[in-house]
ROMI-221995 format. One line per 2 residues: number of its first residue (from 1); for each residue x, y, z of C-alpha. Coordinates in steps of 0.5 Angstrom, whole numbers, plus 2048, in hexadecimal, padded with zeros to 3 digits. Each point is the difference from the previous one (the first is absolute). Example, Ala and Ser with C-alpha at 12.3 -4.5 7.8 and 13.67 -1.06 7.14 Angstrom:
! ROMI-221995
1	819:7F7:810  802:807:7FE
END
This chain:
! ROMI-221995
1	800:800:800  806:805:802
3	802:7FF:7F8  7F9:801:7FD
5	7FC:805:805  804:806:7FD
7	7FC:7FE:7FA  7F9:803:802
9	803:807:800  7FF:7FF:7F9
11	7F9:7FF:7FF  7F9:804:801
13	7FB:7FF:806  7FA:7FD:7FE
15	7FB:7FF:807  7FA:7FE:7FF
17	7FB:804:804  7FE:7FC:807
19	7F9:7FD:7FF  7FA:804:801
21	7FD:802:807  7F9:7FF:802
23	7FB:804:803  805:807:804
25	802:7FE:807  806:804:803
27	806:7FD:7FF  806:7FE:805
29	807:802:7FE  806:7FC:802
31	807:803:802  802:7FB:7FA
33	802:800:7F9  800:7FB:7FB
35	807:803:7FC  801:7FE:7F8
37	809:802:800  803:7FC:7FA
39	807:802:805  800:7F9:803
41	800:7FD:807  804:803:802
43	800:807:7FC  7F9:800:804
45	803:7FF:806  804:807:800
47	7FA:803:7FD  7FC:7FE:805
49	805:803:806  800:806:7FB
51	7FA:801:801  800:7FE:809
53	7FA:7FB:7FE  802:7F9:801
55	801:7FA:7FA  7FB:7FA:802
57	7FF:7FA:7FC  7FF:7F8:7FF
59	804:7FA:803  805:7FD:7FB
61	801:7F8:801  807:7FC:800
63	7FE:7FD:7FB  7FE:807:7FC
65	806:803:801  803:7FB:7FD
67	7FD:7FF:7FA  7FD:808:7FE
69	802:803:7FB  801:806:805
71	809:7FF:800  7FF:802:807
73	805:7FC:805  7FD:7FE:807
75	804:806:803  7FC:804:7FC
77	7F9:7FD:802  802:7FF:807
79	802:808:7FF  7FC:805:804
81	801:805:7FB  7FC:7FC:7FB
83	7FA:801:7FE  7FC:7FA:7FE
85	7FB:800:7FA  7F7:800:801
87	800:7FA:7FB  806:7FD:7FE
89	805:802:7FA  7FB:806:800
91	802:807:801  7FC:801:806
93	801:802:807  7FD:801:807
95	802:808:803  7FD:801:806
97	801:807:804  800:7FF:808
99	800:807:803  7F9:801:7FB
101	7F9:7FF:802  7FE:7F8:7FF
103	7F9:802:7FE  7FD:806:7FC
105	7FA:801:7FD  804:805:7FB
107	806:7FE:7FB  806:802:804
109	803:806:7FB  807:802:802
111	802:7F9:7FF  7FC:7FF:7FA
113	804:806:7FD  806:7FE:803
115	7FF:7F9:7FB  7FC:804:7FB
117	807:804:7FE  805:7FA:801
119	802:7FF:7F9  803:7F8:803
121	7F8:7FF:802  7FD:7FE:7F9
123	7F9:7FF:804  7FD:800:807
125	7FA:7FF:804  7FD:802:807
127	7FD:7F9:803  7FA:800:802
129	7FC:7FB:805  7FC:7FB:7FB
131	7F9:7FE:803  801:7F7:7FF
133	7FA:7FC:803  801:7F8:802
135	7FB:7FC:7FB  7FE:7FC:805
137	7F9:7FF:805  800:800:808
139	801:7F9:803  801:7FD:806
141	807:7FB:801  7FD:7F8:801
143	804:7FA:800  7FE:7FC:7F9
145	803:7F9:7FD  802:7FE:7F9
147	7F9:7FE:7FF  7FE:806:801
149	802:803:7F9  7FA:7FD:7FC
151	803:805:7FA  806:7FB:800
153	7FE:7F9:802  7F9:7FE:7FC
155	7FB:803:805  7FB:805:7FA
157	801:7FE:7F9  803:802:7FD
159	806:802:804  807:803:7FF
161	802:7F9:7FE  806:801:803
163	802:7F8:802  800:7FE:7F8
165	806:806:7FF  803:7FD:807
167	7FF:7F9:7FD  804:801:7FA
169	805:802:806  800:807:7FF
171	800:804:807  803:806:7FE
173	808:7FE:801  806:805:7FE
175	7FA:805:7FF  802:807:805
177	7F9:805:801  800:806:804
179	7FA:802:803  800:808:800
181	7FC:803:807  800:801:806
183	806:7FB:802  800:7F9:801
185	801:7FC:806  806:7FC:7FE
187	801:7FC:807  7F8:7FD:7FF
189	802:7F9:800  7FC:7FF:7FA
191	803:805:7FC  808:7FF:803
193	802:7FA:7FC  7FE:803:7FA
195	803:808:802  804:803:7FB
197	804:806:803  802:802:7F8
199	7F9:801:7FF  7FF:805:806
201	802:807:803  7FC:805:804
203	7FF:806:7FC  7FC:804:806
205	806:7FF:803  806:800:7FC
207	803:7F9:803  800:7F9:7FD
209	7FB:7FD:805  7F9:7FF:7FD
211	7FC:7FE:808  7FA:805:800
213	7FE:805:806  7FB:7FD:805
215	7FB:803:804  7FA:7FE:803
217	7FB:800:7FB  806:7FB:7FB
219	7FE:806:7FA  807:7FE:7FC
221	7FE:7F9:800  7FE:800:7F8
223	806:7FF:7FD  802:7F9:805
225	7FA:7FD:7FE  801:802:7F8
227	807:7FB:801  7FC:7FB:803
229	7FC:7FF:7FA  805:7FF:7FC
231	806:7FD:804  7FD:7FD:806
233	803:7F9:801  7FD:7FB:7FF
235	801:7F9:805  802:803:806
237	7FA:800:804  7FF:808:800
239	7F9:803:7FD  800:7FE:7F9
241	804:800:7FA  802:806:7FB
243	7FF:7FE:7F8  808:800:7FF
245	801:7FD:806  807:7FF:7FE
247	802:806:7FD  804:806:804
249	7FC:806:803  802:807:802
251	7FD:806:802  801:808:7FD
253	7FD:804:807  7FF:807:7FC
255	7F8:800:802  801:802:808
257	802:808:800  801:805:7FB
259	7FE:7FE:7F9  804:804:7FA
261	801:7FE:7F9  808:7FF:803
263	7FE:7FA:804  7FB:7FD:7FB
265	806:801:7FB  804:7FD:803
267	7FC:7F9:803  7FD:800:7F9
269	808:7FF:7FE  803:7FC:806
271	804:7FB:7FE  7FE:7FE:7F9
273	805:7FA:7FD  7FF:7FD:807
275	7F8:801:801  7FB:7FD:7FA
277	7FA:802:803  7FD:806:803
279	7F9:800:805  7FC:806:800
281	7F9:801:804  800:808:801
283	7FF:806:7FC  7FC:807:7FF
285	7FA:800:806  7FA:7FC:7FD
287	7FC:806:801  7FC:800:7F9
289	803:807:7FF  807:800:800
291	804:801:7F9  807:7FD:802
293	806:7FB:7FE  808:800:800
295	805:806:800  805:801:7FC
297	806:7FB:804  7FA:7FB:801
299	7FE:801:7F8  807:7FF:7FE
301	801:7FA:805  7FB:7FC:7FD
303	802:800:7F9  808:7FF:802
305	7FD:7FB:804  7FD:7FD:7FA
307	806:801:7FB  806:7FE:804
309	7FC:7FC:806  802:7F8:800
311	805:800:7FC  7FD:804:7FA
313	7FA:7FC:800  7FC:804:804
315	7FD:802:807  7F9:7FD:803
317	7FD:805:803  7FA:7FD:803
319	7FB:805:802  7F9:801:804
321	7FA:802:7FC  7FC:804:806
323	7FC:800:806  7FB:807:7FD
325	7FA:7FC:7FF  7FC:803:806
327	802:806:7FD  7FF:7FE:7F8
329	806:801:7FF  803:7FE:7F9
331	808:7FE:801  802:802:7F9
333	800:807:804  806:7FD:804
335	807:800:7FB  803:7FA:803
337	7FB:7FB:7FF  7FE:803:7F8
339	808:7FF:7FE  802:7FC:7FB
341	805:7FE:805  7FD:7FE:805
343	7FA:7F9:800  7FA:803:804
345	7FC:7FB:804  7FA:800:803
347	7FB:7FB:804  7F9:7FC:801
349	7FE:7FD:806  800:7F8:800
351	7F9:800:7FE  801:803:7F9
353	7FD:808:802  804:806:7FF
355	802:803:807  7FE:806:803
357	806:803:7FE  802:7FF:7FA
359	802:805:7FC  7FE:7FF:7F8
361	804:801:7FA  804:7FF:7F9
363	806:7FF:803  800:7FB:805
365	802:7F8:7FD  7FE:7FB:804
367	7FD:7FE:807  801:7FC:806
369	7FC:7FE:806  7FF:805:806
371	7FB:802:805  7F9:801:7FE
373	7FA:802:806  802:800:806
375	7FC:7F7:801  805:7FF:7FA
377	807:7FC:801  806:805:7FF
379	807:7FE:7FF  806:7FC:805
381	806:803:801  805:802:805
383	800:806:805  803:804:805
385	803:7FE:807  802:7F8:7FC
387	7F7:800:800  7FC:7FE:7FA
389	7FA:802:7FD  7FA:7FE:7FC
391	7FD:807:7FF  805:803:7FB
393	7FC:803:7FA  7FE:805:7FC
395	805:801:7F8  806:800:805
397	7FF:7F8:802  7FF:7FF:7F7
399	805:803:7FE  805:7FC:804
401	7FC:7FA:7FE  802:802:7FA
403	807:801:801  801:7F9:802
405	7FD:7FC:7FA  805:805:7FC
407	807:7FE:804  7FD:7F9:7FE
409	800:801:7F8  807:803:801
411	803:7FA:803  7FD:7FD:7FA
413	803:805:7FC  804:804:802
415	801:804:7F9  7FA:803:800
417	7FF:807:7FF  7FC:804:803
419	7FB:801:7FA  800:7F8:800
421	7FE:800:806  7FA:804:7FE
423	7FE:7FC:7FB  800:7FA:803
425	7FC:803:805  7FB:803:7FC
427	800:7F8:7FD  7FF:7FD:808
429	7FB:804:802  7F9:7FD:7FF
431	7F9:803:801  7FE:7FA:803
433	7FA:802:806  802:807:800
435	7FA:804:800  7FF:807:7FD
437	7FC:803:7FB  805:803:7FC
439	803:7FA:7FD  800:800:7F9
441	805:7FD:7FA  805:804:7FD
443	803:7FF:7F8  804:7FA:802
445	7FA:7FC:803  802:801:807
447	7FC:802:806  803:806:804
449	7FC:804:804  801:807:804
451	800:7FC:807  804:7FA:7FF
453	805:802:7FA  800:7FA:7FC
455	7FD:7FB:806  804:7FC:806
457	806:7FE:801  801:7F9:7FF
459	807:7FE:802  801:7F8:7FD
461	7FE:804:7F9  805:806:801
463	805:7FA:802  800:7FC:7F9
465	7FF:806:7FC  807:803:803
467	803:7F9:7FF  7FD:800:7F8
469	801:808:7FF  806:803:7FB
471	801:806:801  7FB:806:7FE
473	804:804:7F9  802:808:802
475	7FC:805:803  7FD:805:7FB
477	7FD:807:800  7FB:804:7FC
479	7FE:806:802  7FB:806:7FC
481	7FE:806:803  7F9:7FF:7FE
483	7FD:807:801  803:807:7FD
485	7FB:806:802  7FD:800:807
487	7F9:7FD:800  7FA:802:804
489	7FE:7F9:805  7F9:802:7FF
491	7F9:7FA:803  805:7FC:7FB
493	806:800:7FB  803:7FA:7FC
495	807:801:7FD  802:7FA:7FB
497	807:7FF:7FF  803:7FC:7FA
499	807:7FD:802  802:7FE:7F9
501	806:803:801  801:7FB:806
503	803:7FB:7FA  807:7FE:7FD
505	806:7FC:801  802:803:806
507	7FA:804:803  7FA:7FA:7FE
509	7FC:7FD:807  7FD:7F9:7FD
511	7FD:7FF:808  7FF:806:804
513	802:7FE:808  7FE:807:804
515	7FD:806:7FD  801:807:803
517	7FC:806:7FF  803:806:802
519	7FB:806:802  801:807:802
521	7F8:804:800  7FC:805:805
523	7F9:7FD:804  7FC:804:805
525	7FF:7F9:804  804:7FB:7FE
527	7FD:7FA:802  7FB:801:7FB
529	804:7FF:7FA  800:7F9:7FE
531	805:7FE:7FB  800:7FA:7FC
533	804:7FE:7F9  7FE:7FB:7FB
535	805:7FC:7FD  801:7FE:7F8
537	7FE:7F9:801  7F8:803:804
539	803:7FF:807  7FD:805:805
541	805:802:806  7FE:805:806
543	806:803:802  7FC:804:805
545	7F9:800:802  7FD:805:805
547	802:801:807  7FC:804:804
549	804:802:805  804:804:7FB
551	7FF:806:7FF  805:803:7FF
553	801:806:7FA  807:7FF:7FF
555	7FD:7FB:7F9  806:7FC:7FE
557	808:803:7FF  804:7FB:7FB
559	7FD:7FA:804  801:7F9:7FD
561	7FB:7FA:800  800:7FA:7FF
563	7FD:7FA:7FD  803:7F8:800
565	7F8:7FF:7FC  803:7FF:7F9
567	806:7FC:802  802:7FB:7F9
569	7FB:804:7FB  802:803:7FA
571	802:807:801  7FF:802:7F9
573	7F9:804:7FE  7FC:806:804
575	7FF:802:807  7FC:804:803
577	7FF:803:807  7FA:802:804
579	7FF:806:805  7F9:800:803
581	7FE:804:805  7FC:7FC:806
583	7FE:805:804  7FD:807:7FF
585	7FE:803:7FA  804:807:801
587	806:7FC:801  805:804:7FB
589	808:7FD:7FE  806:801:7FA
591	803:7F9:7FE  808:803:7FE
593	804:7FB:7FE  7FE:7F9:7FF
595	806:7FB:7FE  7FF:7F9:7FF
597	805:7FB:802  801:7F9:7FD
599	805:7FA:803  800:7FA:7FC
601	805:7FB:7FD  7FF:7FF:7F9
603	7FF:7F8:801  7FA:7FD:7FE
605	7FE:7FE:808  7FA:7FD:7FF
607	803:7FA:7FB  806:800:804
609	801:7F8:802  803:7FD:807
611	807:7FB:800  7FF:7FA:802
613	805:804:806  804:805:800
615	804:7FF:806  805:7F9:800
617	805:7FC:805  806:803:800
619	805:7FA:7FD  807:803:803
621	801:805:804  807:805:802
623	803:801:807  7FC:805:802
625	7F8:7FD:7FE  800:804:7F8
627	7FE:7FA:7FB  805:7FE:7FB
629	7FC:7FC:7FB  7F9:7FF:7FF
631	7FC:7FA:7FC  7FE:801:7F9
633	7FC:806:7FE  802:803:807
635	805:806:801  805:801:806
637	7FC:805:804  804:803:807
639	7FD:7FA:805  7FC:7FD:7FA
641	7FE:7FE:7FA  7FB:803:7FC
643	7FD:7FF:7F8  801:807:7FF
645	805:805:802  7FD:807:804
647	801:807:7FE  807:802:800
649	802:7F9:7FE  801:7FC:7FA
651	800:7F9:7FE  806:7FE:7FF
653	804:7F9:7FE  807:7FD:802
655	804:7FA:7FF  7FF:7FB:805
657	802:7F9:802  7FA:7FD:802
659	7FC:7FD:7FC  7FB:807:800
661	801:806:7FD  802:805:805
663	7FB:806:800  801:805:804
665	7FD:807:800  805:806:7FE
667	800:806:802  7FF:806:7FB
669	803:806:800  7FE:805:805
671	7FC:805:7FB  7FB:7FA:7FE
673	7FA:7FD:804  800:7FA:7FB
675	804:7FF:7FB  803:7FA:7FB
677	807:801:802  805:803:805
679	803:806:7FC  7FC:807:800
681	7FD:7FF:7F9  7FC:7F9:801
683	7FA:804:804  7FA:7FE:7FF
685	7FC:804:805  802:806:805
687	800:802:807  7FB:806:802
689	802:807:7FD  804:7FD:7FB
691	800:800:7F8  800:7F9:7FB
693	803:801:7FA  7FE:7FB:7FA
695	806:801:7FD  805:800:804
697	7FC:7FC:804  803:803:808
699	7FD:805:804  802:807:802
701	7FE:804:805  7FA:805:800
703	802:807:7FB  804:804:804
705	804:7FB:803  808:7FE:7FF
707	800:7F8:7FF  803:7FB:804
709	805:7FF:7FB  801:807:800
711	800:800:808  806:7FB:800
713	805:803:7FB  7FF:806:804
715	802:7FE:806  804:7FA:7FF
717	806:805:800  7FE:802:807
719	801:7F9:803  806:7FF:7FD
721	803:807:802  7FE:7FE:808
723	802:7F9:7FF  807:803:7FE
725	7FF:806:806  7FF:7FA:805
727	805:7FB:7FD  7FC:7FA:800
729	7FE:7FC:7FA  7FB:7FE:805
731	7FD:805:801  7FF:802:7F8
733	7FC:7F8:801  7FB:802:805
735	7FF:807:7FD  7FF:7FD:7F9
737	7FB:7F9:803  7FC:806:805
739	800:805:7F9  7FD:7FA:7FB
741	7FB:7FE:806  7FD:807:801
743	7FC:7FF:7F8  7FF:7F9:802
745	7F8:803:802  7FF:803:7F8
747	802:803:7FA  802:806:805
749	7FF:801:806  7F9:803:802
751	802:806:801  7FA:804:800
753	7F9:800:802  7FA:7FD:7FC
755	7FB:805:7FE  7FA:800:804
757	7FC:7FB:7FC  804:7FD:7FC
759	805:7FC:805  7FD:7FE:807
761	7F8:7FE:800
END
């Protein structure tokens, strides 16, 4: 990072705005800044001290240490002088004031000039406390057994059908989540055995410990009874069993103090090559009027964490749709629920009934089991003071549900991407005895509704689906700005958009994944409008119904919803939005930008047809575990064997002695995402921002931007001239090594950020 920081002095700051706020209430203001300084750490560090603030920052691991690509030596980590980054190999810092009023209903207007005019600071801002509810119902702690667990153990039909996965033998081995909450009780001797202290800090309190704060009314019990859920053991006489009993657990405590966009930042990115799973259940207050998602960091974070997470393959942010259904509330006015980064879930009672507090939308994907009437089974799981429960309820008990059968598909695939994920999710999820009126077939055939996504969740079938699925072929994007010249909304108004030019050989969307429609317009009482779009293939989707609470003015300020309801349909053809007013006659709005976002492949998914199995025993294995030779048809893939190769990988075959062809996924450059070889003109597909070229067949980063190539010549020179100061060959070694490493994430480091939009959904 040492070599490659300097670099961002080069380029421009593009910040997407922060979501749009509901309803105005007074703001409480931080002593505390988040910093954009290209400087370096410990550039910032000084700037820092300039200033009289302090450079606060996240926790870097050994094992981090040792493989960022940051050329920062443990001297250097361990230096009081080092300013730590918000979200790693990122420019972004924590300052903080001391002497300054922790608290403010104002911005503090000295220290902002004070940045404002420091020509090092290229962005900031003030933190503020960010309203974030638990999504869970009341319940009292009791002492249940396994055969308690009736979403689990055959008692209603149908059930999660989880024994059928654990009876192929997977149990959530070599699978590491991360429960993001108020603290996880790791000492529960449910949860003990299974604890990951790699998957754990405390944000609120800046030390590695995640144990909850106790009281004597247990309020930061959530985020312990969300672990057990998942990585409760199983066959040890203590409560019941988690859905991967065998996988590693660990808890982010972030929900227990003030809330800001640093903290969520940096929870959403802690430890991504280490972490495979995220577990969220909060978000914006489930109030039916509240307007609210992700800030910049936060923004930046998931999309880093989809990028670069896993090993390229992605993160998997698994998030609860919403407790608002009291207060009819829509959860596609909650950004982190309506990303296209995150897999929303919702919940039905045992019997099938859509709970009490529900919240429906186009965004949520899938359903698990929770709480229904209060005479109703809720959900088993661990709980405060080493105790059990089985009251735990509300969409904060499915989405860990969830979470689970997702870490039993990636024991059996662990090359999953994060949009493979999603499509086998949309695949699993059946309706089954879901009940709801608004059920009603897309223009693919399937069944998908406002409440249940595309049905519940069924875990034998995700299983043998991960174990049958290659990989999904790269991402595209088309978006069309739809509207040129104000509109007045009116009782009504259509507006049809033609996405014709959504076509071609690097911009063509044979199946549709997610569909975002990014709105800006004025409304005199916002929870009457009700905005629907209609898709080429006749689909009608909701993308917000009315909400009476929400009376808000404040219409909509460049927000964007989102819809899961077209997934696998062709894109091509017509689409058209509705806007109608529900509520009284005078109502009066503008709608001033309409742009509509389309993400797809340009696979035909509805005649994709499964392998007999992707994923194969591996035949020979080197000192360290990484397979070496595989059997016929199957490449060498880290730990295993597959039938294709990931992105950031080709399939490549070597001479061997063995009677098999030794096959084996080799790496592509690292401008490529896929690639037909290993030199920066075999790409077949680019990372994110970054440009395919037919004819060349490589990738360059976005306009403006020196290549890597470029990049490397230019500074090549400095590494070797340090090498020769310090007199040591070595030394040029490491530099070069660490320097090749820092563009191993892309065409070019993601430097900037994504346009509101166009990037973080």
């Amino acid at each position: 990072m040492a070599a490659a920081l300097p670099l961002l002095a080069l380029l421009p700051l593009s910040l997407p705005p922060a979501a749009p706020r509901g309803p105005a209430e007074p703001r409480v203001f931080l002593s505390s800044w988040a910093v954009r300084a290209p400087a370096g750490p410990r550039g910032a560090a000084l700037l820092a001290r300039r200033h009289g603030l302090l450079c606060l920052g996240r926790p870097v691991s050994s094992q981090h240490a040792r493989t960022s690509s940051s050329c920062l030596s443990r001297n250097d980590l361990l230096s009081s002088s080092l300013c730590l980054q918000v979200i790693e190999g990122e420019p972004y810092y924590h300052f903080k004031h001391r002497g300054t009023v922790q608290k403010s209903l104002s911005r503090h207007w000295g220290w902002n000039m004070r940045l404002k005019k420091e020509p090092k600071v290229h962005w900031f801002e003030q933190q503020t406390v960010k309203k974030r509810t638990k999504r869970s119902v009341t319940v009292v702690p009791t002492d249940p057994w396994f055969h308690k667990q009736w979403y689990m153990n055959n008692d209603v039909s149908p059930d999660l059908n989880v024994l059928t996965a654990w009876g192929k033998g997977y149990t959530g081995l070599g699978v590491v989540l991360s429960i993001l909450d108020d603290g996880i009780e790791k000492d529960h001797p449910d949860l003990s055995p299974n604890y990951d202290p790699l998957a754990s800090y405390d944000f609120n309190s800046n030390d590695p410990d995640p144990q909850p704060r106790y009281n004597a009314w247990d309020e930061n019990r959530h985020g312990t009874r969300c672990a057990g859920e998942v990585a409760a053991v199983a066959n040890n006489r203590v409560c019941g069993a988690g859905i991967a009993y065998n996988a590693k657990v660990g808890g982010v405590r972030m929900l227990d103090g003030l809330i800001t966009d640093i903290v969520e930042a940096q929870s959403l990115s802690f430890h991504p090559q280490h972490i495979h799973i995220y577990s969220a259940s909060w978000g914006p207050e489930d109030d039916g009027k509240t307007v609210n998602g992700p800030g910049v960091l936060a923004m930046e974070a998931f999309y880093k964490g989809v990028t670069n997470g896993r090993g390229g393959l992605g993160s998997i942010f698994v998030w609860a749709s919403g407790n608002g259904g009291l207060h009819h509330d829509n959860c596609n006015c909650d950004g982190y629920t309506n990303s296209i980064y995150t897999l929303s879930v919702g919940s039905t009672s045992a019997s099938g009934q859509i709970p009490w507090y529900s919240e429906a939308c186009s965004s949520t994907l899938t359903t698990t089991y929770s709480s229904g009437t209060r005479s109703e089974k809720q959900i088993v799981t661990t709980d405060l003071h080493h105790r059990c429960t089985d009251k735990h309820s509300g969409t904060s008990a499915s989405a860990p549900l969830a979470a689970g059968m997702i870490a039993l598909a990636l024991e059996a695939n662990p090359a999953l991407t994060w949009r493979d994920m999603q499509h086998l999710v949309v695949r699993a999820s059946k309706p089954a005895h879901l009940q709801a009126e608004d059920w009603a077939v897309n223009g693919v055939g399937r069944k998908v509704s406002h409440h249940y996504g595309y049905g519940l969740l069924d875990a034998g079938l995700l299983v043998e689906l991960a174990r049958k699925w290659t990989g999904t072929r790269p991402q595209r994007k088309c978006s069309v700005k739809a509207l040129h010249t104000p509109r007045n909304i009116g009782s009504k108004l259509t507006i049809s958009v033609n996405v014709s030019f959504c076509s071609g050989r690097t911009k063509g969307i044979r199946s549709l994944e997610h569909v975002q429609v990014q709105l800006s317009l004025s409304y005199s009482r916002r929870g009457d409008l009700v905005i629907a779009l209609t898709s080429p293939m006749g689909t009608t989707s909701t993308l917000v119904a009315v909400r009476p609470y929400d009376t808000s003015r404040e219409g909509y300020k460049n927000w964007t919803f989102m819809s899961t309801h077209f997934w696998d349909e062709d894109a091509h053809g017509t689409w058209t939005l509705l806007l109608e007013n529900k509520g009284d006659a005078y109502n009066t709005g503008i709608l001033t930008s309409f742009i509509l976002h389309l993400h797809g492949t340009d696979e035909d998914m509805t005649g994709r047809r499964l392998v007999a199995s992707a994923v194969s025993e591996c035949i020979k294995r080197d000192a360290q575990g990484a397979c070496e030779e595989c059997g016929d048809s199957f490449y060498a893939y880290q730990r295993l064997c597959l039938s294709y190769c990931p992105p950031r990988y080709y399939s490549l075959t070597r001479r061997s002695a063995s009677p098999h062809a030794a096959g084996v996924c080799a790496e592509c450059h690292p401008s490529c995402y896929t690639c037909q070889g290993a030199s920066a003109n075999n790409c077949t597909a680019c990372p994110p921002a970054c440009t395919f070229d037919e004819l060349s067949r490589s990738c360059s980063p976005p306009r403006g931007l020196p290549s890597q190539d470029a990049l490397q010549r230019a500074h090549l020179p400095v590494l070797i001239l340090l090498s020769l100061i310090c007199g040591s060959l070595i030394l040029l070694a490491i530099l070069y090594v660490t320097y090749r490493l820092a563009f191993r994430a892309g065409c070019l480091r993601r430097w900037q950020m994504v346009p509101a939009g166009l990037g973080p959904g």
